[in-house]
C-alpha positions in Angstrom: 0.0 0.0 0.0 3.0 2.2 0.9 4.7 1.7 -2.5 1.8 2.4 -4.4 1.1 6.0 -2.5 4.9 6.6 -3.1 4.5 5.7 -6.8 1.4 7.8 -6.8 2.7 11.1 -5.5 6.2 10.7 -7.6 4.8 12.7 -10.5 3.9 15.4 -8.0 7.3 15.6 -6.2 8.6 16.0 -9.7 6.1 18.5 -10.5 7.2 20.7 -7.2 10.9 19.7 -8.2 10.6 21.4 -11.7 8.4 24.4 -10.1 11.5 25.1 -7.5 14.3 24.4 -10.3 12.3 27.8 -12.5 11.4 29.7 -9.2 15.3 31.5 -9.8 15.9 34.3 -11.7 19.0 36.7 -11.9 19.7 40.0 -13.2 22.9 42.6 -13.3 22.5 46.1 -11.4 25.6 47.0 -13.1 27.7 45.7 -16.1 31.0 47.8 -15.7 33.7 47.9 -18.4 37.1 49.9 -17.9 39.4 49.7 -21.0 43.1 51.3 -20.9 44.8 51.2 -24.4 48.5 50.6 -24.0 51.3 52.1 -25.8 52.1 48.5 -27.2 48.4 48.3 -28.8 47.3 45.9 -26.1 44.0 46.6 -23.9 44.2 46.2 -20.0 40.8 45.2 -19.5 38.8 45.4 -15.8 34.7 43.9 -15.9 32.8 44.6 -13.0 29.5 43.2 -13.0 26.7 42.7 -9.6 24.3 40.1 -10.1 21.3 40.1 -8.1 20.3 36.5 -7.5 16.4 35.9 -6.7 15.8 32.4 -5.2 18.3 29.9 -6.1 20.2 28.0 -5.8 22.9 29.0 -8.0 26.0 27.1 -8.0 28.2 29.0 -10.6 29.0 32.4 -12.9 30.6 32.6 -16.0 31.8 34.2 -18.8 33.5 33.3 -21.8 36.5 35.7 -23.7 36.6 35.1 -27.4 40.3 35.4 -28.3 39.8 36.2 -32.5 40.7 40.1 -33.7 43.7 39.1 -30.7 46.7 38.1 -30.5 45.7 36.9 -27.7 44.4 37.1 -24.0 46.7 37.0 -20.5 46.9 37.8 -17.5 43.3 36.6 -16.0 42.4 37.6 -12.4 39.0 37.0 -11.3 37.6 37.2 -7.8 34.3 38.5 -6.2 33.4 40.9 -3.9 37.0 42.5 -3.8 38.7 39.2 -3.0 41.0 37.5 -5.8 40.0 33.7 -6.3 42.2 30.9 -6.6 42.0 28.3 -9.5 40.1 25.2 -9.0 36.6 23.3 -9.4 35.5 23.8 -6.1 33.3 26.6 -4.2 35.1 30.4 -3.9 37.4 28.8 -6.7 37.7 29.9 -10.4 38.3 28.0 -13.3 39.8 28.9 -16.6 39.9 26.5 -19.7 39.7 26.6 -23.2 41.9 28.7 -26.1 39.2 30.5 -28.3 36.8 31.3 -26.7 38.4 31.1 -22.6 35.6 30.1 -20.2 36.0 32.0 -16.9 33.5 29.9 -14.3 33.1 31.2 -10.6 32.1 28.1 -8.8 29.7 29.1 -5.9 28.5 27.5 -2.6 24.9 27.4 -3.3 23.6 30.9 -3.0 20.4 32.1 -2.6 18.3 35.7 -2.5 21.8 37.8 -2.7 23.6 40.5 -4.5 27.4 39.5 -4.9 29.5 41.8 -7.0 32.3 39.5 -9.4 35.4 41.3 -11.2 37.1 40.0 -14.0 40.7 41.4 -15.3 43.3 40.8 -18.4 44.9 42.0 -21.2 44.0 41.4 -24.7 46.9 41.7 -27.1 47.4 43.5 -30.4 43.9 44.7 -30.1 44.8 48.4 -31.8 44.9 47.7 -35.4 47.4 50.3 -37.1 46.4 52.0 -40.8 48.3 54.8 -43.0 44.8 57.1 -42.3 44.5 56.2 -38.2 45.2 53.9 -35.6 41.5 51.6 -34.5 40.7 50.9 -31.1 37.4 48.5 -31.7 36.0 46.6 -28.7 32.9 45.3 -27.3 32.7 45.7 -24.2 29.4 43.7 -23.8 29.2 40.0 -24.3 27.3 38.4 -27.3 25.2 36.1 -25.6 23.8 36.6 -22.2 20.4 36.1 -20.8 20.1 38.7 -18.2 18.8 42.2 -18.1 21.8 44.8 -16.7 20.3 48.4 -15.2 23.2 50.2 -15.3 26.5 49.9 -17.9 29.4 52.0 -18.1 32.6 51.4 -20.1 35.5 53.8 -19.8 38.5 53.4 -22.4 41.6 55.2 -21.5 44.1 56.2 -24.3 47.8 57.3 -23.9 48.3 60.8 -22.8 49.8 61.5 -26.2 47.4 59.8 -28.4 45.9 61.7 -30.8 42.0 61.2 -31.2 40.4 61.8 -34.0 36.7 63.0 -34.3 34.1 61.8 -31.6 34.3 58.1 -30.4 31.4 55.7 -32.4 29.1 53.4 -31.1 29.2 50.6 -33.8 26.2 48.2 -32.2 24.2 49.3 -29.7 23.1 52.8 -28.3 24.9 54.9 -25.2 26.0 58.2 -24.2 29.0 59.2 -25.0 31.5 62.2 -23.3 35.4 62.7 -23.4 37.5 63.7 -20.8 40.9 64.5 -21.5 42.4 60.7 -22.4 39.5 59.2 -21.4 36.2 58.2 -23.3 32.7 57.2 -21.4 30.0 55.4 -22.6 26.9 55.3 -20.5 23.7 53.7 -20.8 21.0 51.7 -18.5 18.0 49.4 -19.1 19.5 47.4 -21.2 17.5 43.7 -21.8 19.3 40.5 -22.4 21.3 39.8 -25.6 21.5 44.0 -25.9 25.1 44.6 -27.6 27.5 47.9 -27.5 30.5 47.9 -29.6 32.8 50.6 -29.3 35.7 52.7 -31.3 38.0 55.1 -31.4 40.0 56.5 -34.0 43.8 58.5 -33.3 46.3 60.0 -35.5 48.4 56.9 -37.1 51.4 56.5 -35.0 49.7 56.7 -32.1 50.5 53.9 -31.1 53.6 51.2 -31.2 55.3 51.1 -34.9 54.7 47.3 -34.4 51.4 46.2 -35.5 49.7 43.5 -34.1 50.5 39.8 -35.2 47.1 39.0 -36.7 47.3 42.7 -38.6 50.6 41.3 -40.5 49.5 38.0 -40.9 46.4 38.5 -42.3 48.0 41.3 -44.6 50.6 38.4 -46.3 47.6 36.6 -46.6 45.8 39.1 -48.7 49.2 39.6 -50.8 48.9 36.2 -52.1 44.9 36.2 -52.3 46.0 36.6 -56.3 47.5 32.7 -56.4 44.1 31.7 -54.9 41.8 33.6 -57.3 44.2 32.3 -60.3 43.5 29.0 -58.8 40.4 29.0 -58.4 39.4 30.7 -62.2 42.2 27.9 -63.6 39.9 25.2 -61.7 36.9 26.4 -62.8 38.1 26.9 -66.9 39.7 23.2 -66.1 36.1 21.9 -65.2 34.3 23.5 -67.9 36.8 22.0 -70.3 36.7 18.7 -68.9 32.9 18.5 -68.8 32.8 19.6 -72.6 35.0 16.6 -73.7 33.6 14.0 -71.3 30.4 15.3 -72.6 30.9 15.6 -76.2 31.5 11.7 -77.6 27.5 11.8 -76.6 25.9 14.8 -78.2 24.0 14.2 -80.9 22.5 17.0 -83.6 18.9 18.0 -82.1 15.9 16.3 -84.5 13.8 19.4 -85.6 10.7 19.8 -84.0 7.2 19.6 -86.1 5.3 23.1 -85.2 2.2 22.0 -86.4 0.0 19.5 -83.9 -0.6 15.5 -84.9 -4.4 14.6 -84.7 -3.7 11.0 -84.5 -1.0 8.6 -82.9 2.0 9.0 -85.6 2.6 5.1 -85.5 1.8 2.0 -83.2 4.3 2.4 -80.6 2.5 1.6 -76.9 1.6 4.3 -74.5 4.7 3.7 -72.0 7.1 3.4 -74.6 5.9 6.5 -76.6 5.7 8.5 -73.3 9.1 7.8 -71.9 10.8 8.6 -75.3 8.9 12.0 -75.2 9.8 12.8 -71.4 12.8 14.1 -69.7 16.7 12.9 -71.3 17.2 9.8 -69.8 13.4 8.6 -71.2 12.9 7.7 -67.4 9.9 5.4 -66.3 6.9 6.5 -63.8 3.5 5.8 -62.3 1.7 7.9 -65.0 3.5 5.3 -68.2 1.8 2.3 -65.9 -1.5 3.7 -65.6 -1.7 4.4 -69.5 -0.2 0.9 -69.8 -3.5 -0.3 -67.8 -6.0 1.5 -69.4 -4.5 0.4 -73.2 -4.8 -3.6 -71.5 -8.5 -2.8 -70.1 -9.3 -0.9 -73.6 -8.2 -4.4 -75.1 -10.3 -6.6 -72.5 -7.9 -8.0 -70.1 -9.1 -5.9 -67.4 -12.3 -4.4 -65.5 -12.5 -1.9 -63.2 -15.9 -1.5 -60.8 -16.7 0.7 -58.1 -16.8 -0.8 -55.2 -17.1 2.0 -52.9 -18.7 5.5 -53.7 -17.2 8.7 -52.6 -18.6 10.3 -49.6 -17.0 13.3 -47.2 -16.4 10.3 -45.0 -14.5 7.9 -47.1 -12.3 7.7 -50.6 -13.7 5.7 -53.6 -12.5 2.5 -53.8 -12.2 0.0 -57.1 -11.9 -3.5 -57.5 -9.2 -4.1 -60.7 -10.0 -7.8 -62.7 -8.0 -10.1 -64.8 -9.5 -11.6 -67.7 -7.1 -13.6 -69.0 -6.7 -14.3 -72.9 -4.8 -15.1 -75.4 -3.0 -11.6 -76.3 -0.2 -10.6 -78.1 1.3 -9.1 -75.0 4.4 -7.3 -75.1 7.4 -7.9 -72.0 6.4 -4.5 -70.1 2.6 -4.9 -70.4 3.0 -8.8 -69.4 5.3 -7.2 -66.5 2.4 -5.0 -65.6 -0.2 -7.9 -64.9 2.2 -9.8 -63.1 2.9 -7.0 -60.7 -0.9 -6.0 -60.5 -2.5 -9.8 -60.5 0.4 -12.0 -58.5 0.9 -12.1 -54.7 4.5 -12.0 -53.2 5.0 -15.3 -53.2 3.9 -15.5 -57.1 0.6 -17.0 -56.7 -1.9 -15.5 -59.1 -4.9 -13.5 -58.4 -7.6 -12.6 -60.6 -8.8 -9.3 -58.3 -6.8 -6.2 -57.5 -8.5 -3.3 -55.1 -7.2 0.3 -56.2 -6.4 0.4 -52.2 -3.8 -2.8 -52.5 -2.6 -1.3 -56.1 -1.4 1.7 -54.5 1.0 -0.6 -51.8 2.2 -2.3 -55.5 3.1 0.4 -57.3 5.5 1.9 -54.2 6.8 -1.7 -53.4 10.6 -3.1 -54.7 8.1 -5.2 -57.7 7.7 -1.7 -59.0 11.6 -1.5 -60.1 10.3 -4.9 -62.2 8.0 -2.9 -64.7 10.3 0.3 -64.7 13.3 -2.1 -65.7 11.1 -3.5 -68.4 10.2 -0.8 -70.0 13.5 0.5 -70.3 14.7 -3.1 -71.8 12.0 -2.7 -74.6 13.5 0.8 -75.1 17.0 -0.7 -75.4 15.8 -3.7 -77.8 13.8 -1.5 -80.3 17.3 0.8 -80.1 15.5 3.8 -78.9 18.2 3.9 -76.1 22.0 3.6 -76.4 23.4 1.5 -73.9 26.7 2.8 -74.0 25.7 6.7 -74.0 24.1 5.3 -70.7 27.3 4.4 -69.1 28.8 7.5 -70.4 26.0 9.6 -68.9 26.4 7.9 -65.9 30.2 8.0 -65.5 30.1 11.9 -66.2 27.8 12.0 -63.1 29.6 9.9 -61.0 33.1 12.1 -61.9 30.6 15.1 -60.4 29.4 13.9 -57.3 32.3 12.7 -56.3 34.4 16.2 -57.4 32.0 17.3 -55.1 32.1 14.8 -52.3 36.2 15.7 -52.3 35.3 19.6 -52.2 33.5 19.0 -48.4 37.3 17.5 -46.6 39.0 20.8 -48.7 36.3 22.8 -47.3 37.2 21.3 -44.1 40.9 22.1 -44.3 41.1 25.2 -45.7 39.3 26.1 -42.6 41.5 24.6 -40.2 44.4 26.4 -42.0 42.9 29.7 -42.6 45.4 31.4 -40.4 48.0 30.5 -41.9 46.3 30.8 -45.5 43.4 32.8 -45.1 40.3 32.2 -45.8 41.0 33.3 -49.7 41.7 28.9 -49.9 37.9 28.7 -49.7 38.1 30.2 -53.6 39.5 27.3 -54.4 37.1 24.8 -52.5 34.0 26.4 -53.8 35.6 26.1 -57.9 35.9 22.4 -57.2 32.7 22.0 -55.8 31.6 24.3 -58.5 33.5 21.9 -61.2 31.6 18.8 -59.5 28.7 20.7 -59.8 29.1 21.4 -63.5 29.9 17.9 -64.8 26.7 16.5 -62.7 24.6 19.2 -64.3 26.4 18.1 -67.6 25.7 14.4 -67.3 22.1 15.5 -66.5 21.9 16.9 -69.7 23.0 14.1 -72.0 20.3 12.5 -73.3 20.4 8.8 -73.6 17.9 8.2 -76.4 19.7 6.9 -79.6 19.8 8.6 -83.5 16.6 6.3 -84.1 14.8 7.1 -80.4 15.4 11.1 -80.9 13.6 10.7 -84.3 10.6 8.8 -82.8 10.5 11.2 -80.0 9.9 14.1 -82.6 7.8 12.4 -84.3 5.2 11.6 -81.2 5.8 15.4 -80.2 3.4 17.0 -82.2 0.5 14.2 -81.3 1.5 14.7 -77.4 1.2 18.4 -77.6 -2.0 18.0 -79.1 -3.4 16.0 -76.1 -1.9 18.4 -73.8 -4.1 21.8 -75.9 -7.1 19.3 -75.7 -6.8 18.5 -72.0 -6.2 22.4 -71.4 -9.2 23.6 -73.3 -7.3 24.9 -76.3 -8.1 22.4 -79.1 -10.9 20.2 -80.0 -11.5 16.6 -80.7 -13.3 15.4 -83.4 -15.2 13.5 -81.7 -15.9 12.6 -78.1 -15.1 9.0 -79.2 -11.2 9.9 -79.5 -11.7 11.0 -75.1 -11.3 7.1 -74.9 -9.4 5.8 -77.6 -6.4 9.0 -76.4 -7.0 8.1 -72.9 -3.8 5.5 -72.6 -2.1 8.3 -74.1 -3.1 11.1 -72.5 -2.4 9.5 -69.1 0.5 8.0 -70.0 1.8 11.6 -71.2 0.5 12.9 -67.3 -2.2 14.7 -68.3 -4.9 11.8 -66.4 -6.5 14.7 -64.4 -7.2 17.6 -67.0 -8.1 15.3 -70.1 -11.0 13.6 -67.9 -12.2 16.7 -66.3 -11.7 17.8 -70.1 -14.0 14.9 -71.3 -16.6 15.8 -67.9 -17.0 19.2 -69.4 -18.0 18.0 -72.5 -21.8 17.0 -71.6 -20.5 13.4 -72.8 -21.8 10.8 -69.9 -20.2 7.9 -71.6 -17.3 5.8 -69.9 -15.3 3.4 -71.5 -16.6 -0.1 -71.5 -14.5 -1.8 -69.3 -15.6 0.6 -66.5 -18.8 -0.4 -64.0 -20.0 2.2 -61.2 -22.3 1.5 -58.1 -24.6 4.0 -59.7 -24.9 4.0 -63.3 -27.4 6.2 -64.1 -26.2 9.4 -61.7 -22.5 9.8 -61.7 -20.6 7.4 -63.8 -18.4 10.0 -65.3 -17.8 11.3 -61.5 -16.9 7.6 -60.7 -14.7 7.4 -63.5 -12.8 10.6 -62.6 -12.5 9.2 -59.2 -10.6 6.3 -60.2 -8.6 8.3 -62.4 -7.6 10.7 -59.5 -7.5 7.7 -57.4 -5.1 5.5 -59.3 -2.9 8.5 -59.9 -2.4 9.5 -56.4 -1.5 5.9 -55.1 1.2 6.0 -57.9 2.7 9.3 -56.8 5.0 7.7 -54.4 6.5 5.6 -57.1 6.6 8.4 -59.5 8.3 10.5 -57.3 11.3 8.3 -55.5 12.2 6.8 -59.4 21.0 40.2 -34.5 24.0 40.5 -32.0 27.1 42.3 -32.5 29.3 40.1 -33.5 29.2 41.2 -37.6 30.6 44.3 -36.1 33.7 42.6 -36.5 35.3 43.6 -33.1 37.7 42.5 -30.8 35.8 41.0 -27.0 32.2 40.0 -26.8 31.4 36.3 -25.8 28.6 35.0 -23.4 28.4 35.7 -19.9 25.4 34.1 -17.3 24.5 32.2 -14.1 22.6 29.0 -12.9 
């Protein structure tokens, strides 16, 4: 009984447990900042911030110094409340790890409802960058990330008695009041909410400062005198690709068939709907749901198969169809033999004479798919409508471009590990391999794979396919509402399923082809019929388918600061 009260109130301890873990909340009276430029273009840099803890417990305080636009940061002191703390993991000890950025963590003795005042001090080197026009102090003095609101922030930068200033100080990110006195420079401002940045500079007379310029100042200078090797790389690379794509390429281009302007009322020969479709589509006559639909409605057309209604539309439910084999002797060819068997055989092999559309859907997403698809393309191959060896070609020039562009990711990845001693002008280089990888993929794409004798029967079913398409958009006519059914293999093979039946709907014609049966055949057939259509076309998609902080400011300092 005891364990199953225990059990019971668990989820509300937890409940309490989460409630006192948010009951805590922290804020900063003041944010403080004092910044003293040295002659040597170092910054002697002194934080001062009070946090006002509000429940608790907190266990810890950090802040984290980002050492880029350095040359580095030394000499960290951090204490609390006027007391310098030792380094070490444990209470009233601080702990400093990391290079870039440096994590600075306070570790506390729990603390509760208090206002405890922490200090933070170092230099950051070579942060006065030195120009022919001026010497540039830029730092911010606030952190990038922190989720607290500060009431009060004031950051002082001292300059060099003899340091010439030029103009008024700037505030790059952020907003504060600003006043000069003598050497020194204020910014003021309160109310600030979490995440708020300030970014600060100051411009002086060039040799202000130390003749030596900071280390990152000269390195990254050498780097931009040889930015020139990189670009010539890089444009080399790049004319390199484009060359080698055009010869890989060219052993497969053929002269373009011209194109018939005028439209073709009637099929131009006897080639089936699938085969005739995939010569007209995309470069690489590729196979989809739409070539085995017009494939089933050219068998059914011919008697082999029936399609009834099973199942009428409603709001509630989706139309469903039973599909039925009538078996007879049929000049069949391999990819409409192909199409039965995947339709009218179980997994195992066994035969079935009834299909629902629901269960043709599963088939037509399933690994037997790849069956049908392969056949096609065979028949393509075996009537030498498709070259077999501008296939390996096309897919060899591909294969060169994914993997030029595979190898561009591990450059990527070093040229960022090296950029300072290179620079980051390497990544020209990285992005004109990728960019020939690119360009020999998109060249392989390109290469069609239908033979001399395929391109020519593409043009010729051209016209007749663009006829179906201005007849299922409304912009040409049939001769008679016969041809709605006899073009309907065609026009669904082609993808146009949806428009040429709503085409047909619109004509006032109720008649459905004869191999079709609805629940209700005096109100609706046409509907029915549609349904199907729309119905068989979406099971088949599948198959189709599958074949603002202130860190831009650019400044030295910044990086996250918080509690918990």
């Amino acid at each position: 009984m005891l364990r199953k009260l225990l059990i019971a109130l668990l989820p509300i301890a937890l409940l309490f447990s989460i409630a006192a873990q948010d009951d805590k909340s922290y804020s900063a009276d003041r944010f403080d900042v004092d910044v003293a430029a040295q002659y040597d273009r170092s910054l002697l840099v002194e934080e001062t911030v009070t946090f006002r803890f509000v429940g608790g417990p907190f266990s810890f305080v950090f802040r984290e110094l980002p050492t880029d636009h350095t040359d580095g940061i030394t000499d960290i002191v951090a204490g609390m409340d006027g007391t310098a703390w030792p380094q070490g993991t444990g209470p009233g000890q601080v702990e400093i790890t990391g290079r870039d950025p440096i994590v600075i963590t306070w570790h506390l003795s729990p603390t509760s409802d208090a206002v405890q005042t922490f200090t933070l001090s170092y230099r950051a080197l070579g942060v006065v960058e030195g120009g022919e026009a001026a010497d540039v102090l830029d730092w911010q003095a606030l952190p990038d990330e922190y989720d607290y609101d500060i009431a009060s922030n004031r950051t002082t930068v001292t300059f060099p008695a003899e340091a010439q200033l030029l103009g008024q100080p700037e505030v790059l990110a952020g907003k504060s009041e600003i006043t000069v006195e003598g050497n020194r420079a204020v910014f003021t401002q309160g109310n600030l909410s979490a995440g708020d940045p300030l970014v600060v500079r100051l411009n002086f007379a060039s040799g202000s400062f130390s003749e030596t310029l900071p280390t990152r100042q000269i390195q990254t200078a050498a780097q931009n005198s040889r930015a020139w090797l990189w670009i010539v790389a890089a444009v080399a690379t790049l004319v390199g690709g484009i060359l080698l794509s055009f010869a890989a390429t060219r052993p497969y281009r053929r002269p373009a068939v011209a194109r018939a302007e005028q439209l073709l009322h009637k099929p131009p020969n006897e080639l089936p709907p699938a085969l005739a479709a995939s010569l007209t589509g995309d470069a690489t006559a590729s196979v989809g749901w739409p070539h085995a639909l017009g494939t089933l409605f050219d068998l059914a057309g011919r008697g082999l198969v029936t399609i009834e209604e099973t199942v009428e539309k409603k709001w509630y439910n989706n139309a469903e169809f039973n599909l039925t084999y009538h078996p007879q002797a049929a000049n069949l060819r391999p990819h409409e033999q192909e199409l039965l068997d995947l339709l009218f055989t179980d997994k195992s092999g066994a035969p079935q004479t009834t299909v629902t559309s629901t269960e043709m859907g599963k088939l037509v997403t399933s690994s037997r798919w790849k069956r049908y698809t392969d056949r096609v393309k065979e028949e393509l191959r075996q009537g030498g409508f498709v070259d077999k060896a501008t296939e390996d070609g096309r897919n060899r020039v591909m294969i060169w471009g994914v993997a030029v562009m595979l190898f561009a990711f591990p450059l990527f990845i070093a040229a960022f590990l090296l950029s300072s001693f290179f620079g980051y002008w390497s990544l020209l280089l990285v992005a004109a391999v990728f960019t020939v990888g690119l360009i020999l993929t998109l060249a392989g794409v390109s290469i069609s794979t239908l033979s001399a004798g395929g391109a020519q029967q593409a043009a010729a079913w051209e016209p007749f396919k663009r006829f179906l398409r201005e007849v299922s958009r409304g912009k040409a006519e049939l001769p008679d509402a016969a041809y709605y059914d006899a073009y309907l293999p065609y026009a669904t093979a082609f993808g146009y399923a949806g428009d040429w039946m709503k085409r047909y709907a619109d004509s006032g014609n109720d008649r459905v082809p004869a191999y079709f049966r609805a629940l209700s055949p005096d109100d609706g057939s046409m509907a029915a019929f549609v349904a199907v259509m729309v119905a068989t076309s979406s099971s088949g998609g599948a198959a189709s388918a599958s074949g603002a902080g202130a860190a831009g400011a650019g400044a030295a300092g910044g990086g996250a600061s918080g509690a918990g």
